[in-house]
C-alpha positions in Angstrom: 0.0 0.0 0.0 1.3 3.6 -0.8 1.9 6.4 1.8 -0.5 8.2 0.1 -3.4 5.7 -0.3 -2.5 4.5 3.3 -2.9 8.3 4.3 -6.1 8.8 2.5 -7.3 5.3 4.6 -5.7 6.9 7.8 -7.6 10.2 7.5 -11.2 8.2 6.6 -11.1 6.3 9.5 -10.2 9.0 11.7 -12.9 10.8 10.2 -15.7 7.7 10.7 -14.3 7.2 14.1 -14.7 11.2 15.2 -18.5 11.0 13.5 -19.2 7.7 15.2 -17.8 9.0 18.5 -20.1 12.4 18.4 -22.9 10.3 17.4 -22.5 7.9 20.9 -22.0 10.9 22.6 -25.5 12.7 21.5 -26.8 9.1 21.9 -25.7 9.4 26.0 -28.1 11.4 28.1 -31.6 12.4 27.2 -32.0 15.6 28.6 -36.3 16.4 29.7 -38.5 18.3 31.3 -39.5 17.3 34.5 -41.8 18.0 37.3 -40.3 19.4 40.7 -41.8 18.4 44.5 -42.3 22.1 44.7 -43.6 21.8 41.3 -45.9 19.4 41.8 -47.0 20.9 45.3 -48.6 24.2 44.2 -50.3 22.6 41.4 -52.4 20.2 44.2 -52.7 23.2 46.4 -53.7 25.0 43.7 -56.6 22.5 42.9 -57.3 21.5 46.8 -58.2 25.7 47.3 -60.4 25.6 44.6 -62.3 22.7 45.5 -62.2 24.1 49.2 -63.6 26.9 47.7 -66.6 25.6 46.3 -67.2 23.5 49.3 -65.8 19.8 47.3 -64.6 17.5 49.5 -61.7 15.9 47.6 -58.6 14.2 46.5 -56.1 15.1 44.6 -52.9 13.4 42.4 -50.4 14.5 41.0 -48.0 12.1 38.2 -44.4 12.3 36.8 -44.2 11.3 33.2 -43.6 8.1 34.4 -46.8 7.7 36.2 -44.9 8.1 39.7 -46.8 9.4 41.9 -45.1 12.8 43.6 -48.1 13.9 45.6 -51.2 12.5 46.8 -53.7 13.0 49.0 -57.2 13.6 50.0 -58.7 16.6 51.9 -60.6 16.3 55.4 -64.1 14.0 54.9 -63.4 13.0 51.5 -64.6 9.6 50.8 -62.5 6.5 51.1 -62.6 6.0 47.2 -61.7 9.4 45.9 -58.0 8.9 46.8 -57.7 5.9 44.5 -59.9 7.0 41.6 -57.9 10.6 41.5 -54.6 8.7 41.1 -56.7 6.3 38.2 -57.9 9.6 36.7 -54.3 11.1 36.4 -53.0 7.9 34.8 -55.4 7.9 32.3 -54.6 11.5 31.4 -51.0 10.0 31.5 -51.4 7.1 29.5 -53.5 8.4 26.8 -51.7 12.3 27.1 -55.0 13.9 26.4 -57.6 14.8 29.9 -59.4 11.8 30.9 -63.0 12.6 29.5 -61.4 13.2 26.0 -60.6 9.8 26.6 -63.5 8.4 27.7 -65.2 10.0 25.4 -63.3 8.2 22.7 -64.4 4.8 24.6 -68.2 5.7 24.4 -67.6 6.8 20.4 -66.8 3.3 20.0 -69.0 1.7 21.5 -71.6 3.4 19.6 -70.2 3.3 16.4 -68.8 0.2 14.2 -65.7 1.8 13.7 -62.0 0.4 13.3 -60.2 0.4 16.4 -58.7 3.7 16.8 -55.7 4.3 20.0 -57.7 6.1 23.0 -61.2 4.7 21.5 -60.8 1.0 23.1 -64.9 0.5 24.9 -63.4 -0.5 28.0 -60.1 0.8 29.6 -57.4 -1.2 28.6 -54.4 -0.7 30.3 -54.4 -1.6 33.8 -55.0 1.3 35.9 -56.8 3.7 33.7 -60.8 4.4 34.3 -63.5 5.7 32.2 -64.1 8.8 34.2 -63.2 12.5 33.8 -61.4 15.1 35.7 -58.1 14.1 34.9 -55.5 16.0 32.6 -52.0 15.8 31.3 -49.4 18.4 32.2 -47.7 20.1 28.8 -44.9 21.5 27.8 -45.5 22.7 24.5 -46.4 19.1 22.8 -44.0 16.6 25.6 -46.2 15.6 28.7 -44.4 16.2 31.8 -47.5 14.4 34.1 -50.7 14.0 34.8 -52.6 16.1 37.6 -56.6 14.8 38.8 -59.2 15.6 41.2 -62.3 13.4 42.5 -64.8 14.4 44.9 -66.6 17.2 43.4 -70.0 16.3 41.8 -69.0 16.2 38.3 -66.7 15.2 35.8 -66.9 19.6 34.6 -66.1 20.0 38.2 -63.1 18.0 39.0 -61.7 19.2 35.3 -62.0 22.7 36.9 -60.1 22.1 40.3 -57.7 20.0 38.4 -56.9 23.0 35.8 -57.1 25.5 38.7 -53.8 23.6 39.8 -52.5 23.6 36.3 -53.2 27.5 36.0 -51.1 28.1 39.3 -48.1 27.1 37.3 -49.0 28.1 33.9 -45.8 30.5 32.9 -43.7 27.6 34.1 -44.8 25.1 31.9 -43.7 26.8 28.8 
């Protein structure tokens, strides 16, 4: 082999090797957006106030994108099932990153209409965890969801929408 075709090889694979290594790099960390404790505790406060507020007796969840659960809990006199169904509520919203009515919504399109199966439209909830009930929604930034926030106990799917998004609002210019 000549020096200068053994050259030319040298400086390709130095070249391949220098792409191939920026490439693993980028490949390394994903950097995200991601909800904070304090975060995540002003959005529930948010949304307990307003149901305080309107006399609603109920509980409130809050998700990561992961569907962890960074706060939960359930005001004074709530009953025993709102606790659980708030935390099913935000998962749905997780799950299906749209508010959990939307989503239910989609369930009762389908089983009224003979449609093909559409994602979100399934009759029944079919991931473990998720429930056909409104008054959970996802937390955005821009198009990525972040988490999932939910209220139960008010009388009303409308109504737990609105304490839920009374959280959401306390932390709007954050979310952006």
């Amino acid at each position: 082999m000549s020096k200068t075709n053994f050259a030319t090889l040298l400086a390709a694979t130095a070249l391949l090797t220098g792409g191939a290594s920026a490439a693993r790099a980028e490949q390394g960390l994903i950097t995200h957006k991601a909800l904070s404790l304090d975060m995540a505790m002003t959005m529930a406060q948010g949304s307990l106030e307003k149901c305080r507020s309107l006399n609603y007796k109920c509980a409130v969840t809050v998700l990561d994108a992961t569907g962890r659960t960074i706060i939960a809990f359930q005001d004074d006199g709530a009953n025993l099932h709102r606790f659980d169904i708030a935390h099913k509520k935000a998962y749905t919203a997780l799950v299906y990153r749209r508010p959990s009515k939307e989503v239910v919504e989609g369930w009762s399109k389908k089983t009224a209409e003979n449609v093909p199966l559409e994602e979100g439209t399934m009759p029944n909830p079919p991931v473990e965890g998720t429930i056909d009930m409104g008054g959970g929604l996802p937390i955005m930034v821009g198009n990525e969801v972040i988490g999932a926030i939910a209220v139960s106990g008010a009388p009303g799917w409308p109504m737990d929408e609105a304490c839920a998004k009374a959280g959401l609002d306390k932390v709007a210019a954050k979310l952006k």
